[in-house]
C-alpha positions as CSV (number, residue, x, y, z in Angstrom):
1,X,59.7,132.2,190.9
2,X,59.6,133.4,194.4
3,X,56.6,134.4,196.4
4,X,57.4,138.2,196.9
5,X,57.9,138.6,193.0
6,X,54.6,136.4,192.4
7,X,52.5,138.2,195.1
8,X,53.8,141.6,193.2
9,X,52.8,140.7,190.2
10,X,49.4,139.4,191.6
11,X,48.5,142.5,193.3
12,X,49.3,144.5,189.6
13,X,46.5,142.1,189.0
14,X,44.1,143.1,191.7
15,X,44.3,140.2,193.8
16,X,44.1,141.7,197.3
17,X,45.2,139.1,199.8
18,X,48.7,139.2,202.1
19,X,52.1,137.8,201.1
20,X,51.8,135.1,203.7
21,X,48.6,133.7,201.8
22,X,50.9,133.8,198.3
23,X,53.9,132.4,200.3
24,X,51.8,129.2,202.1
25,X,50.0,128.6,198.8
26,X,53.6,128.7,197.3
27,X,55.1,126.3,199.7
28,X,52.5,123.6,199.2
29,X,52.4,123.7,195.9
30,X,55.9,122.9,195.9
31,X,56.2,119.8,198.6
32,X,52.5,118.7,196.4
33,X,50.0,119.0,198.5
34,X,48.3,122.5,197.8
35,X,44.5,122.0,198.1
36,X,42.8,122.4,194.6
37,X,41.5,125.9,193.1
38,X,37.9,126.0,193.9
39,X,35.6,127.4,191.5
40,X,32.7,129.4,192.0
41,X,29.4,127.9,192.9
42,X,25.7,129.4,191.8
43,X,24.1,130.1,194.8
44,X,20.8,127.1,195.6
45,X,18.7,130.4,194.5
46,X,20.2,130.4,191.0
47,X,20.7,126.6,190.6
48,X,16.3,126.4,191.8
49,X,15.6,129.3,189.3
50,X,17.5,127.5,186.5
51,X,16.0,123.8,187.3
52,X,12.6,125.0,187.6
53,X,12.4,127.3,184.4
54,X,11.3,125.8,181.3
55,X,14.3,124.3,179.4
56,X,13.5,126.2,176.4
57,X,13.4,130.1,178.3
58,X,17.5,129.4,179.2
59,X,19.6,131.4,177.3
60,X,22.1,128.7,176.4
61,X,25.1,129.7,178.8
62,X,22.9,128.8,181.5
63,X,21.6,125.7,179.9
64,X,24.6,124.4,179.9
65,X,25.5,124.8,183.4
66,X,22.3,121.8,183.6
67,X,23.8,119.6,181.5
């Protein structure tokens, strides 16, 4: 797949970066050393709200984020 049909079909997607991004991610995924997806972190607010509320007030998608 190149990178100008994958950034395409990323864009139909709603990803809104450049090409060039697509294209250097693209390129080091290939010679194997693209760095690894990161995912997205709860802010320390949410993580301190969670930890300091009583264990049995989390609804359970939260709950299990502590475990």
């Amino acid at each position: 797949m190149s990178g100008n049909s994958t950034s395409s079909s990323e864009h139909e997607r709603g990803y809104r970066g450049s090409r060039q991004v697509v294209r250097k991610h693209l390129a080091a995924l290939r010679a194997g050393h693209a760095e690894p997806v990161r995912a997205d972190i709860p802010s320390p607010r949410k993580i301190t709200g969670w930890i300091m509320r009583p264990q049995d007030t989390l609804p359970p998608d939260l709950a299990r984020h502590l475990s």
